[in-house]
DRENDOGU-222953 format. One record per residue (C-alpha): residue in three letters; x, y, z; residue number from 0. Coordinates in pm, whole numbers, m for minus. Each point is the difference from the previous one (the first is absolute). Layout:
# residues N
aa = ala&east = X&north = Y&up = Z&i = NUM
...
***
This chain:
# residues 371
aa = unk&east = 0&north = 0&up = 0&i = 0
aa = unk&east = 136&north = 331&up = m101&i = 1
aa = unk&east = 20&north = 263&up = 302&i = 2
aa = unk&east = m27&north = 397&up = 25&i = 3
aa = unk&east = 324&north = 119&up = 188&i = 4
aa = unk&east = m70&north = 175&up = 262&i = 5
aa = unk&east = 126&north = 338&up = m33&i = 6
aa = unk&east = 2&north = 233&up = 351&i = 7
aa = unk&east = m40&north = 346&up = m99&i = 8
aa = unk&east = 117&north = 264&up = 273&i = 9
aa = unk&east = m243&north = 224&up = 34&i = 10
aa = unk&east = m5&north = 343&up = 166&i = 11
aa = unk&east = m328&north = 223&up = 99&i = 12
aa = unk&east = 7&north = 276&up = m204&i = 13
aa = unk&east = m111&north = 352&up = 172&i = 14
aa = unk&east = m237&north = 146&up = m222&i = 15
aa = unk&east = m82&north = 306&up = 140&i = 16
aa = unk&east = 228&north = 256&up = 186&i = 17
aa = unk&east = m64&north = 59&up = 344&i = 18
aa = unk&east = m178&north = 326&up = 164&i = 19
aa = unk&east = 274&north = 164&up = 271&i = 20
aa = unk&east = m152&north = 206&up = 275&i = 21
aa = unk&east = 153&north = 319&up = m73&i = 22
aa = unk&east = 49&north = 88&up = 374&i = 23
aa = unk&east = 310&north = 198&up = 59&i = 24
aa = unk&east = 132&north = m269&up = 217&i = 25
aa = unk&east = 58&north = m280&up = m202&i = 26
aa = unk&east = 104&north = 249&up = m267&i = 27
aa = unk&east = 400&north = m136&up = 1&i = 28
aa = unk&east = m155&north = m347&up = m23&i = 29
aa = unk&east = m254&north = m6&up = m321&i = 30
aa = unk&east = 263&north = 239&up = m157&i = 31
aa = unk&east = 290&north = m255&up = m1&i = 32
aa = unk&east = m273&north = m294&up = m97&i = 33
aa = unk&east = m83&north = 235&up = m330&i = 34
aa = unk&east = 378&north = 34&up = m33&i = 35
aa = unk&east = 86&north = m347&up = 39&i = 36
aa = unk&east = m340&north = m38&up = m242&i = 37
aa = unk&east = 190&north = 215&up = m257&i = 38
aa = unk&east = 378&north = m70&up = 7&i = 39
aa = unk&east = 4&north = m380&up = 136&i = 40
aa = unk&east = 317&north = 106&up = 229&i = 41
aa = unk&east = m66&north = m221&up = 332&i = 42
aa = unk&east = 154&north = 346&up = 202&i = 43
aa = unk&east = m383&north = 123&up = m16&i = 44
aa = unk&east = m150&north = m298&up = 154&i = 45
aa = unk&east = 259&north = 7&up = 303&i = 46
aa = unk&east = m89&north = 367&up = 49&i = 47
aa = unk&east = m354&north = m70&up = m49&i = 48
aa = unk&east = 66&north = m243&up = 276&i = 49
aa = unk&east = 214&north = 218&up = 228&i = 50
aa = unk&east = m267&north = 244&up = m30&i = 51
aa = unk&east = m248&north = m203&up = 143&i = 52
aa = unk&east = 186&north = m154&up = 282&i = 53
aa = unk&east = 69&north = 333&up = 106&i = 54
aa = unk&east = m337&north = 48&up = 43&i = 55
aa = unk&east = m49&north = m305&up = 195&i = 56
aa = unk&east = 191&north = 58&up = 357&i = 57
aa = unk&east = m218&north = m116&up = 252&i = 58
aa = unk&east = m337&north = m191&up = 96&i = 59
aa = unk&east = m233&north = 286&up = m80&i = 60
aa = unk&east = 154&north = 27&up = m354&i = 61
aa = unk&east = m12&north = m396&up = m39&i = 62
aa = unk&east = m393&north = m36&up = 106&i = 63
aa = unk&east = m57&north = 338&up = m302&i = 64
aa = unk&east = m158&north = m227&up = m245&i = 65
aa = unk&east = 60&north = 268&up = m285&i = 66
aa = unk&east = 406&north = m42&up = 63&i = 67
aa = unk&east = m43&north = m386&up = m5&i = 68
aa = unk&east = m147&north = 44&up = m283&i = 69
aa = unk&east = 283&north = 175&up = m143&i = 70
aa = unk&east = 230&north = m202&up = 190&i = 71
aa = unk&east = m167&north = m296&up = m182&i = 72
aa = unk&east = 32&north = 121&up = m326&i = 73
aa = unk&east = 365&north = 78&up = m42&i = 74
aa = unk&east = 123&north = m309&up = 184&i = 75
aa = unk&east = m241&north = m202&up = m222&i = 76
aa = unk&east = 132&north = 162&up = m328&i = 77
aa = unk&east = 384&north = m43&up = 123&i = 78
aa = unk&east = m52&north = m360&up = 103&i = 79
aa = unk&east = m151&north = m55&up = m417&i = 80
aa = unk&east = 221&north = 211&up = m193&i = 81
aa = unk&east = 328&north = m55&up = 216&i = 82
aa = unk&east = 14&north = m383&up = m35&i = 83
aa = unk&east = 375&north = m34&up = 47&i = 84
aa = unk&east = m7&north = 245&up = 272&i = 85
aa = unk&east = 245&north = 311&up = m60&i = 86
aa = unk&east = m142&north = 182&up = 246&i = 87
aa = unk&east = 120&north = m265&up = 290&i = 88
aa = unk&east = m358&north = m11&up = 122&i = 89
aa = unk&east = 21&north = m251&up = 323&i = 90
aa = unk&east = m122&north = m345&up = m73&i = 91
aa = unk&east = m328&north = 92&up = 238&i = 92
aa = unk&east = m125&north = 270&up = m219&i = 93
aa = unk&east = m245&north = m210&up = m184&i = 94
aa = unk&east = m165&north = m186&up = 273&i = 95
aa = unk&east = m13&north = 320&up = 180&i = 96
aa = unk&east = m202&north = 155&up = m286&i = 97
aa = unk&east = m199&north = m297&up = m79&i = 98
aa = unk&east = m73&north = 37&up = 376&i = 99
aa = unk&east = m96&north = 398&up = m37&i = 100
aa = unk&east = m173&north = m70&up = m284&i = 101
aa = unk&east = m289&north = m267&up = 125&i = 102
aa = unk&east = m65&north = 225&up = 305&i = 103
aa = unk&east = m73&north = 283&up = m205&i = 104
aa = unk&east = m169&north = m175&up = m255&i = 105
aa = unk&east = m220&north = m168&up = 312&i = 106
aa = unk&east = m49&north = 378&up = 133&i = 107
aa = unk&east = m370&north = 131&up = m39&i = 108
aa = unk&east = 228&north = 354&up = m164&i = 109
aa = unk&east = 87&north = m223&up = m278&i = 110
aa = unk&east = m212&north = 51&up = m223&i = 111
aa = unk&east = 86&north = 416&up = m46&i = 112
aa = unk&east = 373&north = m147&up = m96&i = 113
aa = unk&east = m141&north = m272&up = m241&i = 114
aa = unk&east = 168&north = 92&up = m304&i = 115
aa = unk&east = 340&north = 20&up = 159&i = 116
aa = unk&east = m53&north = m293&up = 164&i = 117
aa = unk&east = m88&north = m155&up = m311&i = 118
aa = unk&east = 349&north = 76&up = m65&i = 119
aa = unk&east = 172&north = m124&up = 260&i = 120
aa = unk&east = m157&north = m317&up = m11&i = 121
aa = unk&east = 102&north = m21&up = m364&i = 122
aa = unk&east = 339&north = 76&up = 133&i = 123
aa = unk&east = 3&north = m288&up = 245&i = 124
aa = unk&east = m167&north = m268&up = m255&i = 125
aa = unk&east = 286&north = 84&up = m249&i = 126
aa = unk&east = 243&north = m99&up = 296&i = 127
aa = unk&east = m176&north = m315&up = 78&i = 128
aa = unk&east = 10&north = m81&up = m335&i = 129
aa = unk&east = 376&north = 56&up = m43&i = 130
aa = unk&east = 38&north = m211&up = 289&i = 131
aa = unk&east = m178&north = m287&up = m107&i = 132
aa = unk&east = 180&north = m18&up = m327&i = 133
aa = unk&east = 314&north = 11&up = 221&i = 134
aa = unk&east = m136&north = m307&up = 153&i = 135
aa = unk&east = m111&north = m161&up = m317&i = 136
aa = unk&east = 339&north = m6&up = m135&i = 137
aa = unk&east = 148&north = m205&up = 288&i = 138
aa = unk&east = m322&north = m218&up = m15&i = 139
aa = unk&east = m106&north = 84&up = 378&i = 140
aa = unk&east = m337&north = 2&up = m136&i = 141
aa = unk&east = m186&north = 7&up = 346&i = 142
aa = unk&east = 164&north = 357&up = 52&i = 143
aa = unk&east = m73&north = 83&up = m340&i = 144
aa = unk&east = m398&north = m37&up = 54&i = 145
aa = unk&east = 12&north = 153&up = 351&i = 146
aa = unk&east = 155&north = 325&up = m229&i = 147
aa = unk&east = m252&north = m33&up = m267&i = 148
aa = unk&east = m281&north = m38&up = 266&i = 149
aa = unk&east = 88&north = 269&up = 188&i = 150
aa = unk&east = 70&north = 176&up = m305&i = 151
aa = unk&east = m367&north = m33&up = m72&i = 152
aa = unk&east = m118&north = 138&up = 332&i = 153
aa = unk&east = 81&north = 367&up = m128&i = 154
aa = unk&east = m125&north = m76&up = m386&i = 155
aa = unk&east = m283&north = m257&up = 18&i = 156
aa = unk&east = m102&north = 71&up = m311&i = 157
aa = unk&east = 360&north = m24&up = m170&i = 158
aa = unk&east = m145&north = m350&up = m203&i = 159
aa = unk&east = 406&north = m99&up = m101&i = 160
aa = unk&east = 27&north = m60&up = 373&i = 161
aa = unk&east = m233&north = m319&up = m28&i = 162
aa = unk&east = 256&north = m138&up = m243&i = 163
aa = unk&east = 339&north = 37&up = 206&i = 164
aa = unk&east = m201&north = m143&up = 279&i = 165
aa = unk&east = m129&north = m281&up = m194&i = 166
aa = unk&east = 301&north = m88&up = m136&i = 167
aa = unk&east = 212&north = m21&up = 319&i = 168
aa = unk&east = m258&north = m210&up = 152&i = 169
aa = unk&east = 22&north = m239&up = m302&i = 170
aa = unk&east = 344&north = m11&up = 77&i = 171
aa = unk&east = m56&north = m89&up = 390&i = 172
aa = unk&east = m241&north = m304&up = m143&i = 173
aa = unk&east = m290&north = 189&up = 117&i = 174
aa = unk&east = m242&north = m93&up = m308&i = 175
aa = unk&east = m310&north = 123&up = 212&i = 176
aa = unk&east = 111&north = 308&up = 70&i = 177
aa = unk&east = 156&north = 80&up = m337&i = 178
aa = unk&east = m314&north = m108&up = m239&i = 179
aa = unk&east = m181&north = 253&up = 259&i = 180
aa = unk&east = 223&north = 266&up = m115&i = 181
aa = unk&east = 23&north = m35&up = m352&i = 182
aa = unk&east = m412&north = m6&up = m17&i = 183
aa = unk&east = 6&north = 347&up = 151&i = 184
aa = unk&east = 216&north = 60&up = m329&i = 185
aa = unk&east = m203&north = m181&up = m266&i = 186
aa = unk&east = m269&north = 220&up = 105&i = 187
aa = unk&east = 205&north = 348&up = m71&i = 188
aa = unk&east = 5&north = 224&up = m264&i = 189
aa = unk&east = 368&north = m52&up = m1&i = 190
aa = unk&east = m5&north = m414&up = m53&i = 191
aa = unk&east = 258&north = m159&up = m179&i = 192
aa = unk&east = m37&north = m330&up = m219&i = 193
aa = unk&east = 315&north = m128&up = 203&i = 194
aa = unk&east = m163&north = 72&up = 358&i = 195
aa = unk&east = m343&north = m198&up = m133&i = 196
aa = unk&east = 258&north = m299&up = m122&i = 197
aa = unk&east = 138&north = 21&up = 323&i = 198
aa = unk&east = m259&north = 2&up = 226&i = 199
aa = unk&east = m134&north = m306&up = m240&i = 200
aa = unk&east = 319&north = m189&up = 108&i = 201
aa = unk&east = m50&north = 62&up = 312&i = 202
aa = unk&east = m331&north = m184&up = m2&i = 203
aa = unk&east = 111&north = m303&up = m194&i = 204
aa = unk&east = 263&north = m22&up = 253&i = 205
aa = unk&east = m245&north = m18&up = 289&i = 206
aa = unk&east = m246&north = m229&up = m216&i = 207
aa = unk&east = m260&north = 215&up = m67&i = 208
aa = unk&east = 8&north = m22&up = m385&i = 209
aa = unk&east = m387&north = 146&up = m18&i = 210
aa = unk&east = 146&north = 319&up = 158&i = 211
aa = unk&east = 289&north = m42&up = m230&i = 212
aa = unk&east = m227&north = m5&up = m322&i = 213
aa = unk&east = m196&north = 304&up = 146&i = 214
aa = unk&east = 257&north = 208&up = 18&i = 215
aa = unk&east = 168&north = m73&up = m313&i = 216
aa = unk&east = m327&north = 40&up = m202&i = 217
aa = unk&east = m41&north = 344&up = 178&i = 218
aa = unk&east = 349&north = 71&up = m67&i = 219
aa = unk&east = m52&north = m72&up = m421&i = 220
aa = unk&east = m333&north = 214&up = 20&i = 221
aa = unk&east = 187&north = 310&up = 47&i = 222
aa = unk&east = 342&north = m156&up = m162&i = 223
aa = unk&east = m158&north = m235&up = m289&i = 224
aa = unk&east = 359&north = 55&up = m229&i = 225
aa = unk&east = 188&north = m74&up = 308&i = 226
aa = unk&east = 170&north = m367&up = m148&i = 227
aa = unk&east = 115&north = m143&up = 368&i = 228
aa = unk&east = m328&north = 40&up = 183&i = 229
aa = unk&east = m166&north = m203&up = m347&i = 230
aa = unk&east = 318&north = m257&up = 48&i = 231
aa = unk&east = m66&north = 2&up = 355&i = 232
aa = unk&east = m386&north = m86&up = m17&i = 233
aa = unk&east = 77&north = m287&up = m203&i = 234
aa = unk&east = 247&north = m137&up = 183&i = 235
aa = unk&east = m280&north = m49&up = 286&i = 236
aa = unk&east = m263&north = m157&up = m243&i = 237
aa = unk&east = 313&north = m224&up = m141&i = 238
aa = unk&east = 64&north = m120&up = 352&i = 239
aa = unk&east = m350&north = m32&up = 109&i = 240
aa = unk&east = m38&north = m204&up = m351&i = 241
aa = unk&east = m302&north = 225&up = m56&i = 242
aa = unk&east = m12&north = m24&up = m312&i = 243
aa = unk&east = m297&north = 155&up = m86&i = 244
aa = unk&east = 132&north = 305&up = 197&i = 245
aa = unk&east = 299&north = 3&up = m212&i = 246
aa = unk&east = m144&north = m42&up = m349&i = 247
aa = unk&east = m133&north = 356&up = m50&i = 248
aa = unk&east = 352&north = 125&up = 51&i = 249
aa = unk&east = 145&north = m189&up = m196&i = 250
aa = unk&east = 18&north = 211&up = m331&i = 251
aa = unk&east = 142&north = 336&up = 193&i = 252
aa = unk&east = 260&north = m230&up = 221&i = 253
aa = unk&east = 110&north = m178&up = m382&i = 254
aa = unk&east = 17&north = 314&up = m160&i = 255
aa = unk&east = 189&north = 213&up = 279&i = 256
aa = unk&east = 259&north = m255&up = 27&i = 257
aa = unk&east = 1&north = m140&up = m374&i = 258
aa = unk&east = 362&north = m99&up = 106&i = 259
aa = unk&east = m26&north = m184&up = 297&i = 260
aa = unk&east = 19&north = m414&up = 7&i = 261
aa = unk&east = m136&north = 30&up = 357&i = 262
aa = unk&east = m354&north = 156&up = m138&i = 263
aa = unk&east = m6&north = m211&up = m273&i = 264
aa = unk&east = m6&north = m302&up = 224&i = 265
aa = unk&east = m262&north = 198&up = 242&i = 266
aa = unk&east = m216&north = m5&up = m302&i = 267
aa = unk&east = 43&north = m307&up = m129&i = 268
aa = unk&east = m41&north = m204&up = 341&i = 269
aa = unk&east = m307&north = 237&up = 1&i = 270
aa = unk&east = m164&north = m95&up = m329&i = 271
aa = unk&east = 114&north = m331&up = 53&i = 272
aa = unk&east = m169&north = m74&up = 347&i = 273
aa = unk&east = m320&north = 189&up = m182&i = 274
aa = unk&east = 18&north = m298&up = m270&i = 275
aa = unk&east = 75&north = 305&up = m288&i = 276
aa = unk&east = 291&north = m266&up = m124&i = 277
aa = unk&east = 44&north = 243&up = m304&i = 278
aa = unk&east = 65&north = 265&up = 157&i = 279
aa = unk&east = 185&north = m204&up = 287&i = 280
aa = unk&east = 194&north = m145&up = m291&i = 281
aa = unk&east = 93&north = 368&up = m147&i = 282
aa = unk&east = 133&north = 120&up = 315&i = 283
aa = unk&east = 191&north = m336&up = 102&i = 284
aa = unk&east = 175&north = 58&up = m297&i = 285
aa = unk&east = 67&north = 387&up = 26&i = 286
aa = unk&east = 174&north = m77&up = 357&i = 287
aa = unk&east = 215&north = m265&up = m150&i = 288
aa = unk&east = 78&north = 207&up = m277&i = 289
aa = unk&east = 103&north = 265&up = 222&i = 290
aa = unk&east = 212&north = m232&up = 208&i = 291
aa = unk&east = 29&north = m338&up = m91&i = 292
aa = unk&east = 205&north = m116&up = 319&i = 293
aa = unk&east = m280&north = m35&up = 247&i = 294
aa = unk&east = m161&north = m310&up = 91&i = 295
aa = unk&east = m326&north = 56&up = 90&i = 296
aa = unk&east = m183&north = 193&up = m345&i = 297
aa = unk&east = 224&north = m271&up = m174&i = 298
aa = unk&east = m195&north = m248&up = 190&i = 299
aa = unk&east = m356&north = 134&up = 64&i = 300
aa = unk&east = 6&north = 20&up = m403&i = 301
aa = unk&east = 84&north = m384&up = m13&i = 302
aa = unk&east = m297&north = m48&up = 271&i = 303
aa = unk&east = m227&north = 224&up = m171&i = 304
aa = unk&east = 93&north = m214&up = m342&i = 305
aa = unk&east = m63&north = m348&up = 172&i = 306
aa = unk&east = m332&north = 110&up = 151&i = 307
aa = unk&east = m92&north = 120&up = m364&i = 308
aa = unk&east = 47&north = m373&up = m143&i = 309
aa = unk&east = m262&north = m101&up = 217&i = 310
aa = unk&east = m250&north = 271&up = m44&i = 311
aa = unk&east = 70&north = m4&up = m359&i = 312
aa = unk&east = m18&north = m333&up = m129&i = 313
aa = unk&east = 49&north = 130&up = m346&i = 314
aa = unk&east = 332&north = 228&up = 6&i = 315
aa = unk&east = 134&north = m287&up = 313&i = 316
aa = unk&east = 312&north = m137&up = m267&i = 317
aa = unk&east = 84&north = 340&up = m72&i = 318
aa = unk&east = m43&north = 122&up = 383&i = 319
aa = unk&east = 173&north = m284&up = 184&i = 320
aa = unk&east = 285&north = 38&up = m211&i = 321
aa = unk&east = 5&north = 340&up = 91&i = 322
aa = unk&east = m33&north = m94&up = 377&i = 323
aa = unk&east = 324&north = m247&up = 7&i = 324
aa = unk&east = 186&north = 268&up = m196&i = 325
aa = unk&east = 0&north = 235&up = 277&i = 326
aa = unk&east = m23&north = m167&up = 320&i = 327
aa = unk&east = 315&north = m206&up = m180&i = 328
aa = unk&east = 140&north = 375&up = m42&i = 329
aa = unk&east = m137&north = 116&up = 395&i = 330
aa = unk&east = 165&north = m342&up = 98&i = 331
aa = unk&east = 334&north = 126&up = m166&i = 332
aa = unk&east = m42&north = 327&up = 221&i = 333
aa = unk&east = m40&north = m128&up = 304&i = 334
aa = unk&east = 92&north = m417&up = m15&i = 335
aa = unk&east = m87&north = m14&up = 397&i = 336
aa = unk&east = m344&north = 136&up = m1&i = 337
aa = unk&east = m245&north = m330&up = m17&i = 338
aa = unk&east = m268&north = 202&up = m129&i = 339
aa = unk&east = 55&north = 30&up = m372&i = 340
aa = unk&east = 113&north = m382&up = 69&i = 341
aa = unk&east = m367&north = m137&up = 142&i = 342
aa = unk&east = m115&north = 173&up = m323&i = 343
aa = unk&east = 213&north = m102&up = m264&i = 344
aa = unk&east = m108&north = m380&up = 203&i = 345
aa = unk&east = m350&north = 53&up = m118&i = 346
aa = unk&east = 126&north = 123&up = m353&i = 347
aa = unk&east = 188&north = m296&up = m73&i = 348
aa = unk&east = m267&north = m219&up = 138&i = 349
aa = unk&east = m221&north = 126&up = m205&i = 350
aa = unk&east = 153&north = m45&up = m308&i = 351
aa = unk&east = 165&north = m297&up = 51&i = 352
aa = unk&east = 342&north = 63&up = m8&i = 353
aa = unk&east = 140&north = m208&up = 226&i = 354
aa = unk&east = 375&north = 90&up = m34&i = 355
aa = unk&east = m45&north = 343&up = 151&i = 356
aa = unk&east = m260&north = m133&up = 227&i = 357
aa = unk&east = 271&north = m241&up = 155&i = 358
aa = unk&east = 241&north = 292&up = m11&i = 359
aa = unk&east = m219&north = 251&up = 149&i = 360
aa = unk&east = m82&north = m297&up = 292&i = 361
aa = unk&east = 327&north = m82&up = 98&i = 362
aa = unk&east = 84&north = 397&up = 5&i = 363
aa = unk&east = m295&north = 45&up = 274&i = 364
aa = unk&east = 134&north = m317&up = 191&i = 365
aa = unk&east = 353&north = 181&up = 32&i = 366
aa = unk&east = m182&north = 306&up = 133&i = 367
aa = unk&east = m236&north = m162&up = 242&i = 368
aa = unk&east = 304&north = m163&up = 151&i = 369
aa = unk&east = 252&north = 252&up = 54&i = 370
***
């Protein structure tokens, strides 16, 4: 079965809008070096924006003014995103600190005059999580990884790429439940991907639940129907289920789309086959094989599908019994130790009397059955 690699995009909240300053004289020095740093990039603004602001906080009276956390909150929060390799030797305690200013103000009843720089801030503190996580992804500590990416999602619930870090890292950690969960809340979103749908589909075979896997896949190719995988990967379940009447109708698209492919030649040819279409069977038997003419089993299914022909057919049963031994003699030649084409060619040779092979073919199953 082909399979969609999994590709982890890094993905940072944008800030769309720019935020409103209170224009009080006192935090003046502060949201004039946060428009300078906005202007020239030079990380000197931020650590007088942040100077500024600590100046203003000296005691417990200044630390309960909910309007200087605010502030407080907002240029710690923006140094912790955009200094991620920390010039300004921030200590190591800055971030929980602000994470920890942050939920009490955001839990404060004044909140909601300070929502847009809040907004913000929390935007601020998601992109950190985020960085985080990815830190942990690349040493594979994927339990810290979700913690970040959950946490992460605490400030920006409705941040939908969030659903996929977290679903991935608890694929990783073997936790199918929780995973599948996650990549539903995706399948859902205006911003769905045909690789989370074929993931979250894996997920359920892996668990057992093929129904769930089907539902999600034939979701996924309602709002993806040129997507090739998810088609691949719906017939691979019907294939495996051997519902073949399932599989049929896809037939055409899957044999088209990969017009190349000995695998889906076979698919459709067992298909046909086990839907007693033997010409059709027959056509794509021989497409496989023509494709690649090494493996065993089109090679033989063809010589099975021949023999059963000489007995439905009485009239074409020379032609298709000679047709038979010719290829399970050739699927023997592949593979000498698989009894299969063997047990066949038995009934071929018994058939039509030829007792030479027939005494060959018997003493080469004898050999097998005793090793």
């Amino acid at each position: 079965m082909l399979n969609r690699k999994i590709i982890i995009p890094v993905l940072i909240l944008t800030f769309a809008t720019s935020l409103a300053f209170c224009q009080s004289e006192v935090f003046k020095p502060v949201v004039n070096n946060l428009a300078l740093y906005k202007q020239k990039k030079d990380l000197k603004f931020l650590a007088a924006a942040k100077k500024s602001i600590d100046s203003l906080v000296t005691n417990h009276a200044d630390s309960a003014d909910y309007k200087k956390s605010v502030y407080r909150a907002l240029v710690n929060s923006t140094i912790l995103y955009i200094d991620s390799l920390n010039k300004l030797k921030q200590p190591a305690t800055l971030f929980t600190q602000t994470t920890d200013l942050v939920n009490k103000l955001c839990a404060s009843k004044k909140s909601a005059s300070f929502q847009d720089q809040l907004d913000y801030i929390k935007k601020c503190l998601a992109n950190v999580y985020i960085r985080i996580g990815f830190q942990y992804m690349n040493t594979s500590d994927f339990i810290n990884a979700e913690q970040a990416f959950l946490n992460a999602q605490k400030y920006v619930p409705s941040f939908k790429q969030l659903d996929f870090y977290i679903a991935y890292s608890n694929n990783k950690l073997g936790n199918l439940q929780d995973a599948a969960k996650y990549y539903n809340h995706l399948i859902d979103a205006d911003t769905a991907r045909a690789e989370y749908i074929e993931a979250a589909a894996n997920i359920y075979k892996s668990i057992g639940d093929t129904s769930k896997a089907i539902d999600v896949i034939k979701k996924g190719r309602s709002r993806f129907p040129d997507d090739k995988l998810l088609l691949m990967n719906e017939a691979n379940i019907y294939s495996n289920k051997k519902d073949y009447s399932a599989l049929e109708p896809l037939l055409k698209s899957l044999t088209d789309t990969y017009p190349s492919s000995a695998s889906v030649a076979f698919v459709a040819a067992n298909c046909y086959d086990n839907l007693n279409q033997y010409k059709l069977a027959e056509t794509y038997y021989l497409q496989a094989i023509d494709i690649n003419g090494s493996v065993y089993d089109p090679i033989f299914n063809l010589g099975l599908l021949y023999f059963k022909e000489s007995l439905i057919f009485p009239s074409e049963k020379i032609k298709n019994i000679n047709l038979a031994a010719a290829m399970l003699e050739k699927a023997n030649e592949i593979s000498p130790n698989d009894i299969r084409a063997l047990q066949v060619l038995q009934l071929v040779y018994a058939q039509t009397q030829n007792k030479k092979q027939l005494i060959r073919v018997n003493n080469k199953l004898k050999q097998l059955n005793n090793q």
